[in-house]
N, C-alpha and C positions, 0 to 999 in steps of 0.2 A: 504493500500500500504506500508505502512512503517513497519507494522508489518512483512508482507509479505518478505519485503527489510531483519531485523533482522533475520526471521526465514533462510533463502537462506545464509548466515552469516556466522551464529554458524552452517551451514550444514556444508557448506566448510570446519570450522576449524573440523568438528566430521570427516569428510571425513579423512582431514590432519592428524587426529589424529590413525585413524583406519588403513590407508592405508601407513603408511611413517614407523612404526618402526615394524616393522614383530607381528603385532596382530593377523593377520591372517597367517597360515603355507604358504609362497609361496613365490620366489626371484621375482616373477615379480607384488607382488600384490603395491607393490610402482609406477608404471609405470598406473593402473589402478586406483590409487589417482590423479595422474599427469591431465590424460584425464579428470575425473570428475573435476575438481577442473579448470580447464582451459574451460570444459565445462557450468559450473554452472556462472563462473566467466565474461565471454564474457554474460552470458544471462543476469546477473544482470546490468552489467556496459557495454554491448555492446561492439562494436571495440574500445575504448576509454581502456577498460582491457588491450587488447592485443598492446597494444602504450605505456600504463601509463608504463609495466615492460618490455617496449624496447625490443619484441621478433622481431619486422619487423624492427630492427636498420641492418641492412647488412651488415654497414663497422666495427659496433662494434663486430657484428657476425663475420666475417673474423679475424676483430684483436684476438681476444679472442680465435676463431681458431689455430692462429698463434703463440700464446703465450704458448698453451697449453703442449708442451713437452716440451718445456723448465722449463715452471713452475713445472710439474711434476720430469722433474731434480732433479729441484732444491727441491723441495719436499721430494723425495726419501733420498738425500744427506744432508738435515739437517735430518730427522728422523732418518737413519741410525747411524749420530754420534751423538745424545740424547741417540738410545738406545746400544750404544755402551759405551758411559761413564757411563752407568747404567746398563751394563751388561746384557742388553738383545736380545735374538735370534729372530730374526724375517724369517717368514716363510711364503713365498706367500701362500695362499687357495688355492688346487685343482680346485676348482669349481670356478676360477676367473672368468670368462664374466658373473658368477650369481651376483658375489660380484658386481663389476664393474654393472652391468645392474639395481642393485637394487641401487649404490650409487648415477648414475644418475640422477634418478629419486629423492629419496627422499629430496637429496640437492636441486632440482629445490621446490617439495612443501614446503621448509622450508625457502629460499628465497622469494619464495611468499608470504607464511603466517606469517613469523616472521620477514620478511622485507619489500619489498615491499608495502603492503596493509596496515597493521599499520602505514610507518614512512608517507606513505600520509594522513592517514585519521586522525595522529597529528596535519600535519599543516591545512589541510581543515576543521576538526570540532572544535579542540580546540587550531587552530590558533594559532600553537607554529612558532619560528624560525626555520628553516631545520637544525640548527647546534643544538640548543635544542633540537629537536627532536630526533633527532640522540641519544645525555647523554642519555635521557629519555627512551629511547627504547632499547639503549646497557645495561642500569642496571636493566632493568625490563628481558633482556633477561637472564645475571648473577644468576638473581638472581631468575630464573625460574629453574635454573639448580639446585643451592642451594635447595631449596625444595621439588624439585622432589627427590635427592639423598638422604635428610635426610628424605623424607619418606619409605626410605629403611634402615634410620639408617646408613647413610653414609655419613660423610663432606668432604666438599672441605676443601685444604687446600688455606690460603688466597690466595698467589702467582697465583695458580689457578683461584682463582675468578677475580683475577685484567685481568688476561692473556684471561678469558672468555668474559671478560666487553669489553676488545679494538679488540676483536675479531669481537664484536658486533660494535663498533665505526666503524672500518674499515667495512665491508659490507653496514654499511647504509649511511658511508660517501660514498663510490663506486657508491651504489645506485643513493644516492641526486645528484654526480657530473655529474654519465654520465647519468640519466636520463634512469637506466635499470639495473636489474639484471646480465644480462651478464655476468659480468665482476666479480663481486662477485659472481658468480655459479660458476665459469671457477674456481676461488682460491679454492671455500670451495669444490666441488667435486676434483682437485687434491688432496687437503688433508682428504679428505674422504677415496679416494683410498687406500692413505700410510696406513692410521690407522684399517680401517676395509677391508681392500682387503688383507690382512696379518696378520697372527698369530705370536700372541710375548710372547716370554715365559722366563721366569725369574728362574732361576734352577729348570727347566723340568715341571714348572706350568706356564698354561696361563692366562693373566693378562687377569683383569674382565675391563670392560667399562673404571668403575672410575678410576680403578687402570692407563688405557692409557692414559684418563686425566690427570691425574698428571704426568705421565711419560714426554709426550709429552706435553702438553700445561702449566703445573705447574713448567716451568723454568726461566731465565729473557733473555735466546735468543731469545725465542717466545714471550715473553712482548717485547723485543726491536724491534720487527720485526715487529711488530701489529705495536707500537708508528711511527716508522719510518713510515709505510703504512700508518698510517692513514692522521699525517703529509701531505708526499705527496699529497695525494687527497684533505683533505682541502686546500693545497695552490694551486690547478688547480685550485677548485671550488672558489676560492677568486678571482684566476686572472682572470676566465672568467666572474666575473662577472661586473668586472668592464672595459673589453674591451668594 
Protein backbone atom coordinates (compact mmCIF):
# COMPACT_ATOMS: atom_id res chain seq x y z
CA UNK A 1 0.00 0.00 0.00
CA UNK A 2 2.47 2.57 0.70
CA UNK A 3 4.46 1.73 -2.11
CA UNK A 4 1.57 1.96 -4.20
CA UNK A 5 0.80 5.45 -2.19
CA UNK A 6 4.64 6.75 -3.43
CA UNK A 7 4.26 5.38 -6.82
CA UNK A 8 0.57 7.58 -7.41
CA UNK A 9 3.07 10.58 -6.01
CA UNK A 10 5.82 10.94 -8.39
CA UNK A 11 2.99 10.16 -11.17
CA UNK A 12 1.28 13.23 -10.27
CA UNK A 13 4.52 15.27 -10.08
CA UNK A 14 5.61 13.24 -13.94
CA UNK A 15 2.09 14.33 -14.94
CA UNK A 16 2.87 18.05 -13.44
CA UNK A 17 5.98 17.83 -15.18
CA UNK A 18 4.84 16.62 -18.60
CA UNK A 19 1.67 18.47 -18.81
CA UNK A 20 2.21 22.32 -17.26
CA UNK A 21 5.32 23.77 -19.57
CA UNK A 22 4.43 22.92 -23.30
CA UNK A 23 6.58 19.37 -23.46
CA UNK A 24 4.02 18.21 -25.59
CA UNK A 25 3.10 20.69 -28.95
CA UNK A 26 -0.57 21.91 -27.71
CA UNK A 27 -2.06 25.40 -25.61
CA UNK A 28 -4.40 23.09 -24.05
CA UNK A 29 -2.32 20.05 -23.08
CA UNK A 30 -1.82 22.04 -19.59
CA UNK A 31 -5.67 21.84 -18.81
CA UNK A 32 -5.33 17.86 -19.52
CA UNK A 33 -2.53 17.86 -16.52
CA UNK A 34 -5.11 19.81 -14.43
CA UNK A 35 -7.98 16.99 -14.95
CA UNK A 36 -5.38 14.07 -14.30
CA UNK A 37 -3.72 15.60 -11.53
CA UNK A 38 -7.12 16.47 -9.73
CA UNK A 39 -8.16 13.09 -10.81
CA UNK A 40 -5.33 10.82 -9.52
CA UNK A 41 -5.21 13.37 -6.41
CA UNK A 42 -9.08 12.88 -5.08
CA UNK A 43 -8.21 8.90 -5.78
CA UNK A 44 -5.24 8.86 -3.45
CA UNK A 45 -6.54 11.35 -0.78
CA UNK A 46 -10.40 11.12 -1.59
CA UNK A 47 -12.67 14.22 -0.81
CA UNK A 48 -10.34 15.40 1.91
CA UNK A 49 -7.94 16.53 -1.69
CA UNK A 50 -10.59 18.59 -2.93
CA UNK A 51 -11.07 20.45 0.87
CA UNK A 52 -7.31 20.34 1.81
CA UNK A 53 -6.70 23.05 -1.44
CA UNK A 54 -10.06 24.88 -0.68
CA UNK A 55 -11.73 24.33 -4.26
CA UNK A 56 -15.45 23.96 -2.41
CA UNK A 57 -14.53 27.24 -0.40
CA UNK A 58 -17.42 29.44 -2.23
CA UNK A 59 -17.06 32.73 -0.48
CA UNK A 60 -13.20 32.55 -1.13
CA UNK A 61 -14.27 31.45 -4.70
CA UNK A 62 -16.41 34.63 -5.19
CA UNK A 63 -13.86 37.00 -3.33
CA UNK A 64 -11.20 35.81 -5.53
CA UNK A 65 -13.70 36.23 -8.39
CA UNK A 66 -14.10 39.78 -7.39
CA UNK A 67 -10.66 40.78 -6.88
CA UNK A 68 -9.65 39.43 -10.19
CA UNK A 69 -9.74 42.63 -12.52
CA UNK A 70 -8.79 44.69 -10.37
CA UNK A 71 -5.62 42.70 -9.44
CA UNK A 72 -5.00 42.31 -13.16
CA UNK A 73 -5.07 46.25 -13.15
CA UNK A 74 -3.14 46.46 -11.06
CA UNK A 75 -0.89 43.82 -12.67
CA UNK A 76 -0.91 45.35 -16.08
CA UNK A 77 0.18 48.94 -14.59
CA UNK A 78 3.13 47.82 -12.51
CA UNK A 79 4.41 45.76 -15.45
CA UNK A 80 3.95 48.37 -17.89
CA UNK A 81 6.05 50.88 -15.85
CA UNK A 82 9.18 48.18 -15.06
CA UNK A 83 9.09 47.70 -18.61
CA UNK A 84 8.86 51.01 -19.44
CA UNK A 85 11.81 52.23 -17.38
CA UNK A 86 13.80 49.50 -19.02
CA UNK A 87 12.62 50.35 -22.29
CA UNK A 88 10.76 47.68 -23.23
CA UNK A 89 7.76 47.13 -25.81
CA UNK A 90 5.33 44.84 -24.96
CA UNK A 91 2.95 43.30 -27.30
CA UNK A 92 -0.27 41.33 -26.59
CA UNK A 93 -0.15 37.59 -28.51
CA UNK A 94 -2.57 37.06 -31.37
CA UNK A 95 -3.58 33.98 -30.19
CA UNK A 96 -4.52 35.22 -26.56
CA UNK A 97 -7.42 32.90 -25.19
CA UNK A 98 -4.60 30.13 -26.05
CA UNK A 99 -2.03 32.02 -23.93
CA UNK A 100 -4.69 32.93 -21.28
CA UNK A 101 -6.23 29.02 -21.44
CA UNK A 102 -2.97 27.44 -21.06
CA UNK A 103 -1.82 30.07 -18.14
CA UNK A 104 -4.88 28.89 -16.26
CA UNK A 105 -4.35 25.94 -16.10
CA UNK A 106 -0.79 25.59 -15.56
CA UNK A 107 -0.76 28.04 -12.42
CA UNK A 108 -3.45 25.93 -10.94
CA UNK A 109 -0.83 22.57 -11.25
CA UNK A 110 1.86 24.52 -9.96
CA UNK A 111 -0.10 25.72 -6.87
CA UNK A 112 -0.97 22.21 -6.33
CA UNK A 113 2.21 20.62 -6.76
CA UNK A 114 4.75 23.40 -5.45
CA UNK A 115 2.24 24.56 -2.98
CA UNK A 116 -0.40 23.03 -1.62
CA UNK A 117 0.69 19.27 -1.30
CA UNK A 118 4.32 19.97 -0.19
CA UNK A 119 3.80 22.89 2.45
CA UNK A 120 1.08 20.16 4.07
CA UNK A 121 2.98 17.04 3.98
CA UNK A 122 5.92 19.40 5.82
CA UNK A 123 3.90 19.83 8.73
CA UNK A 124 2.10 16.38 8.63
CA UNK A 125 5.21 14.04 8.09
CA UNK A 126 8.01 16.05 9.29
CA UNK A 127 6.11 18.09 11.72
CA UNK A 128 7.55 21.59 10.93
CA UNK A 129 5.73 24.85 12.16
CA UNK A 130 3.33 26.23 9.07
CA UNK A 131 5.45 29.41 9.35
CA UNK A 132 8.63 27.05 8.83
CA UNK A 133 7.23 25.47 6.48
CA UNK A 134 6.48 28.16 4.47
CA UNK A 135 11.02 29.54 4.67
CA UNK A 136 11.59 26.00 3.89
CA UNK A 137 9.44 25.46 0.84
CA UNK A 138 9.92 29.37 -0.52
CA UNK A 139 13.81 28.60 -0.69
CA UNK A 140 13.69 25.05 -1.97
CA UNK A 141 11.31 26.71 -4.48
CA UNK A 142 14.29 29.64 -5.35
CA UNK A 143 16.30 27.74 -5.60
CA UNK A 144 14.77 25.00 -7.86
CA UNK A 145 14.60 27.81 -10.34
CA UNK A 146 18.48 28.47 -9.72
CA UNK A 147 19.37 25.15 -11.03
CA UNK A 148 17.03 24.45 -13.42
CA UNK A 149 18.46 27.87 -15.33
CA UNK A 150 22.18 27.11 -14.71
CA UNK A 151 21.60 23.92 -16.26
CA UNK A 152 21.13 25.81 -19.22
CA UNK A 153 24.18 27.82 -18.40
CA UNK A 154 22.19 30.74 -17.12
CA UNK A 155 22.09 32.71 -13.59
CA UNK A 156 19.96 34.53 -11.78
CA UNK A 157 20.83 37.60 -10.73
CA UNK A 158 20.75 37.76 -6.67
CA UNK A 159 17.94 40.55 -6.44
CA UNK A 160 16.09 37.89 -8.44
CA UNK A 161 16.50 35.05 -6.35
CA UNK A 162 15.44 37.01 -3.19
CA UNK A 163 12.39 38.40 -5.33
CA UNK A 164 11.61 34.51 -6.37
CA UNK A 165 12.00 33.34 -2.60
CA UNK A 166 9.20 35.89 -1.08
CA UNK A 167 7.22 35.10 -4.02
CA UNK A 168 7.39 31.61 -2.63
CA UNK A 169 6.79 33.03 1.06
CA UNK A 170 3.73 34.92 -0.09
CA UNK A 171 1.78 31.83 -1.92
CA UNK A 172 2.29 29.58 0.98
CA UNK A 173 1.71 32.05 3.56
CA UNK A 174 -1.97 32.69 1.39
CA UNK A 175 -2.19 29.19 1.39
CA UNK A 176 -1.54 28.37 5.40
CA UNK A 177 -3.86 31.58 6.09
CA UNK A 178 -6.84 30.87 4.08
CA UNK A 179 -6.77 27.33 4.15
CA UNK A 180 -6.69 27.09 -0.17
CA UNK A 181 -5.09 27.87 -3.18
CA UNK A 182 -7.56 30.28 -4.38
CA UNK A 183 -6.21 33.03 -3.50
CA UNK A 184 -2.75 32.49 -4.45
CA UNK A 185 -3.84 31.16 -8.08
CA UNK A 186 -6.01 34.24 -8.60
CA UNK A 187 -2.40 36.48 -7.96
CA UNK A 188 0.06 34.04 -9.71
CA UNK A 189 -2.36 33.43 -12.98
CA UNK A 190 -2.89 37.51 -13.10
CA UNK A 191 0.74 37.71 -13.31
CA UNK A 192 1.10 34.82 -15.52
CA UNK A 193 -1.06 36.62 -17.80
CA UNK A 194 1.13 40.08 -17.88
CA UNK A 195 4.33 38.08 -18.59
CA UNK A 196 3.52 35.21 -20.82
CA UNK A 197 0.20 36.51 -22.46
CA UNK A 198 2.43 39.36 -24.01
CA UNK A 199 5.51 39.64 -26.01
CA UNK A 200 8.29 42.10 -24.83
CA UNK A 201 11.00 43.11 -26.99
CA UNK A 202 13.90 45.06 -26.08
CA UNK A 203 15.22 46.89 -29.51
CA UNK A 204 13.26 44.62 -31.99
CA UNK A 205 14.54 41.23 -29.80
CA UNK A 206 12.34 39.39 -27.67
CA UNK A 207 13.21 38.67 -24.31
CA UNK A 208 13.91 34.83 -23.59
CA UNK A 209 12.10 33.60 -20.04
CA UNK A 210 15.11 34.41 -17.88
CA UNK A 211 15.73 37.50 -19.43
CA UNK A 212 11.41 38.48 -18.15
CA UNK A 213 12.61 37.23 -14.97
CA UNK A 214 14.86 39.71 -14.24
CA UNK A 215 13.20 42.22 -16.12
CA UNK A 216 10.02 41.98 -14.17
CA UNK A 217 10.75 40.02 -10.94
CA UNK A 218 14.79 41.15 -10.50
CA UNK A 219 13.78 44.78 -9.02
CA UNK A 220 13.05 45.95 -5.38
CA UNK A 221 9.23 47.06 -6.40
CA UNK A 222 8.58 43.47 -6.79
CA UNK A 223 10.68 42.40 -3.44
CA UNK A 224 8.76 45.31 -1.63
CA UNK A 225 5.41 44.04 -2.88
CA UNK A 226 6.05 40.39 -2.02
CA UNK A 227 7.41 41.73 1.70
CA UNK A 228 4.41 43.84 2.09
CA UNK A 229 2.05 40.64 0.94
CA UNK A 230 3.58 38.47 2.71
CA UNK A 231 3.60 40.62 5.85
CA UNK A 232 -0.14 41.04 5.48
CA UNK A 233 -1.13 37.57 5.42
CA UNK A 234 1.15 36.47 8.35
CA UNK A 235 -0.57 39.17 10.49
CA UNK A 236 -4.31 37.78 9.51
CA UNK A 237 -2.85 34.33 10.01
CA UNK A 238 -1.52 35.47 13.76
CA UNK A 239 -4.76 37.35 14.46
CA UNK A 240 -6.83 34.53 13.74
CA UNK A 241 -5.27 32.45 15.50
CA UNK A 242 -5.56 33.76 18.59
CA UNK A 243 -9.32 34.85 18.36
Amino acid sequence: MYIKHIFLVLTLYLIYFLFSYNVFDGWYYSSIGSIAILTIGSYIWGTNFLNTLGLLNVRLLLFSFLIFFPATSFANFLGSYLAKTNTIEIISKTQLFKAYFHNFFYTFNEEVLLGAIPIYWLQKHLKLHPINATFLLAFYFATFHVIFYLSSDISLHEITFISIFTSGLVRNMMIIQQKSILGSWMIHFVWANFLWGNSHFLQESELTEIQAFEVYLGNYIFLILNTILFFIFFYIYQFKKHL
